[in-house]
N, C-alpha and C positions, 0 to 999 in steps of 0.2 A: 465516439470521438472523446478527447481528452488531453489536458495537456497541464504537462509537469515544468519545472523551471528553465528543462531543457530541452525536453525532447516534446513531440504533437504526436498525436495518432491519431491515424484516419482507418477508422470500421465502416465497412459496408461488405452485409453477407456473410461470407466465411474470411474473404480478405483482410487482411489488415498490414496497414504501413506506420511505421515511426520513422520522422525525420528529426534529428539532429542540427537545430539551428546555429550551434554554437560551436560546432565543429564541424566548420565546412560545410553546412545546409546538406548532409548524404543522408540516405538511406541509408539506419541503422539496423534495421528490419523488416524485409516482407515476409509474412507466413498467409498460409493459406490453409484455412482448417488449423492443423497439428502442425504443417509442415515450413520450416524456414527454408527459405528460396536463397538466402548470401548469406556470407561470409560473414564473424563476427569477430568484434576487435575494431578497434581503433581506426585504423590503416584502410579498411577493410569496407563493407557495408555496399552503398553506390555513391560515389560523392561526383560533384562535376568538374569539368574540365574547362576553366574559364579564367581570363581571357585568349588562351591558348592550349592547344592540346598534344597530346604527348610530349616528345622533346623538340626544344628550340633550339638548333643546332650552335654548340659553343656560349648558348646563353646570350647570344648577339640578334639583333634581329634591327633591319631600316624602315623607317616611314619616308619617303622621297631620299634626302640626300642625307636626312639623320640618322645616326648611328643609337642604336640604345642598348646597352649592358642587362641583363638579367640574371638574377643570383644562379649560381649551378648546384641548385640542390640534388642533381643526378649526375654529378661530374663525368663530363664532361661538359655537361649540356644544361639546361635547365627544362624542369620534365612538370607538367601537368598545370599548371598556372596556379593562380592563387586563388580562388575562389576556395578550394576544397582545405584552407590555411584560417579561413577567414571567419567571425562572426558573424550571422546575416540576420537581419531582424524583421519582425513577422509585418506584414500585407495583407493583413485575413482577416472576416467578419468570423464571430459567430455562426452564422448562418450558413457562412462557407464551409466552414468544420461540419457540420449538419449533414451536410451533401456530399462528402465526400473530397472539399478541396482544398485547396492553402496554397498560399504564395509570399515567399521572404526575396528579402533585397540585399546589397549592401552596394556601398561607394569603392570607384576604385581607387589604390591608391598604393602608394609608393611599396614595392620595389617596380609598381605597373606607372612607367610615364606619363601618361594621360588621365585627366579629370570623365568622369563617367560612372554609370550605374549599370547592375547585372538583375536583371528577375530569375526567379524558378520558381515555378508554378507546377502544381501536383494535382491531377485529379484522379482519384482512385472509383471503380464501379468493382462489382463481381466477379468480375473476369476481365477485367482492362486494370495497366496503370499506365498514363501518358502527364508526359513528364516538358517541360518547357523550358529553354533559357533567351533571354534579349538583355543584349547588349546593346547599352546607347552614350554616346558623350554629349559630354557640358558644352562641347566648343569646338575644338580642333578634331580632326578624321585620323581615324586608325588606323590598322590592322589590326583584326583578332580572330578567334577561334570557339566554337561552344561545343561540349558534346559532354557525354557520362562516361564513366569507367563503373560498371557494376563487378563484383566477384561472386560470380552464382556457383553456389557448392557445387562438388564438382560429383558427389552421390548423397543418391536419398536413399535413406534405407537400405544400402547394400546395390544401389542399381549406380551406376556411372554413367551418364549423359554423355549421348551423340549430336554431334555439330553437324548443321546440315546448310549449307548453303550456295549458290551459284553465284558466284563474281566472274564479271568480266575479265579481270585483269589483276596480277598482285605488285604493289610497288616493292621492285629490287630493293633489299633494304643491303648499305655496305657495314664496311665491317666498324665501321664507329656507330651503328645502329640506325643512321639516319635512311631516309628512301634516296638513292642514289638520282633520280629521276627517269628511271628506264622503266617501260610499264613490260610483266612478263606475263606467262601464263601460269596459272596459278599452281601453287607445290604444295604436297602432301604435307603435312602439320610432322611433328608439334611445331603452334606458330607465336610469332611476335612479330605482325605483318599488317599491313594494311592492306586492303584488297578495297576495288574500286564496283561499284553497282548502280550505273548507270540510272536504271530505272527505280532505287531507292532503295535503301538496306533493307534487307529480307532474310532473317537468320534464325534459324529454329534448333532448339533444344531439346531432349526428348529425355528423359528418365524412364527406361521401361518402364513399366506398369505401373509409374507412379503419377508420370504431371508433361506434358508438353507443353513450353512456351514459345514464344515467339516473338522476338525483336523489328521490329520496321521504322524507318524515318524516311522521311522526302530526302534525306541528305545521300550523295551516292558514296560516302565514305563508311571505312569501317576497320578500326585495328579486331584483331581477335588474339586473344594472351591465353595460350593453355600448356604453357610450360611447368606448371607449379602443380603438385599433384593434389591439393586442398581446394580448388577454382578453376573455372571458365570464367574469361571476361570477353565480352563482345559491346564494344564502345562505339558508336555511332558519333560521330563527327561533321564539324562544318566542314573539312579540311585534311587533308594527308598531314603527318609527323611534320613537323618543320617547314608546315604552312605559312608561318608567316613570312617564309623567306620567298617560300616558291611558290605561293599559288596565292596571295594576299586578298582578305575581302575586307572591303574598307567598311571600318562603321562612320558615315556620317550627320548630320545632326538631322535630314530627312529620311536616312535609310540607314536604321538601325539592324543588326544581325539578330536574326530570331532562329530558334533550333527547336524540334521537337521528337520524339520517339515515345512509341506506343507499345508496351509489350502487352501480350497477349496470355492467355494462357486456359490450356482444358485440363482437367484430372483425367487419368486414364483408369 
């Protein structure tokens, strides 16, 4: 364990994670052994998706009969929320750093209309990293959204990773990117898709002969992004694309939104 002005690190094992408190609370680093598991840069790392995930369609989005504007930093639309924008400051004993864990906060707050708080909480073992976010307001009920966007290289060593998963169903996405609301059967990649898993996200990577992991959440959403030939991203979500229009989970002040995913992972 260890921690500099910006970033934490959490060792256990051969594991090891750096998060990035001050930009956007992501994951700047996993490596394992030798090996980095994401994307590095800026942009890049695992950052969260809070209070809303992917894009909101036109950057509008209603709570009852209200109307609220969102900046469109993906014009058309506005894409990935704010949290991953934001400075979050730490929730962590000593002793938690010790064992593998940590937890930062921050407040939400404008360009996001409602008064409220976000956790992410990280505990890293040997071969687990399970990652947490909860959304709660000061007062009035919302809509929101929680999940990650990681960028897991997309080869180690010379080997390129296979995507391996069974979804029920993929959301028609139209041609302004959003999900049209029509559930299909699922199409062959490259994708920029949500697909739907009933029984909880269940998505596995495999690096020949280097590292298989594996992504799972109770949530039955899932974009998976592998159009870019530097990354795989498979984002576990509360929520399809422009959830907050179509498919709304209220945070209210006795039932807060809570989100988790577990990746896994063996060496081959």
């Amino acid at each position: 364990m260890s921690r500099s002005e910006e970033n934490v690190r959490l060792t256990v094992g051969a594991a090891e994670l750096t998060v990035d408190p001050v930009h956007g609370c992501r994951i700047s680093s996993l490596r394992i052994g030798s090996t980095e598991l994401l994307r590095q840069g800026d942009r890049y790392g695992c950052f969260p998706m809070v209070p809303w995930c992917g894009r909101t369609g036109y950057g509008q989005f209603r709570n009852g009969d209200e109307l609220h504007e969102l900046p469109l930093n993906s014009p058309p639309h506005a894409i990935h929320g704010t949290g991953r924008d934001t400075s979050w400051h730490p929730a962590y004993t000593a002793a938690d750093l010790a064992e593998g864990r940590a937890a930062f906060y921050y407040d939400l707050a404008k360009p996001w209309p409602y008064e409220g708080r976000v956790t992410q909480t990280f505990e890293l073992t040997e071969d687990t990293l399970t990652l947490g976010l909860a959304v709660e307001t000061y007062g009035d009920s919302f809509p929101a959204q929680a999940g990650w966007h990681p960028w897991f290289l997309r080869t180690l060593d010379g080997r390129d990773a296979e995507l391996s998963f069974d979804a029920a169903w993929q959301e028609e996405r139209g041609g302004d990117h959003l999900p049209t609301g029509r559930r299909i059967d699922p199409q062959p990649g490259p994708w920029d898709d949500c697909f739907g898993m009933p029984d909880g996200v269940d998505v596995k990577l495999t690096w020949p002969e280097r590292l298989e992991l594996t992504v799972k959440s109770r949530s039955e959403w899932v974009v998976v992004y592998d159009e870019q030939d530097e990354a795989v991203c498979v984002e576990p979500q509360s929520g399809p694309p422009n959830g907050l229009n179509t498919a709304p989970r209220l945070v209210t002040p006795i039932d807060p939104l809570e989100m988790t995913t577990t990746w896994s992972w063996t060496r081959l």
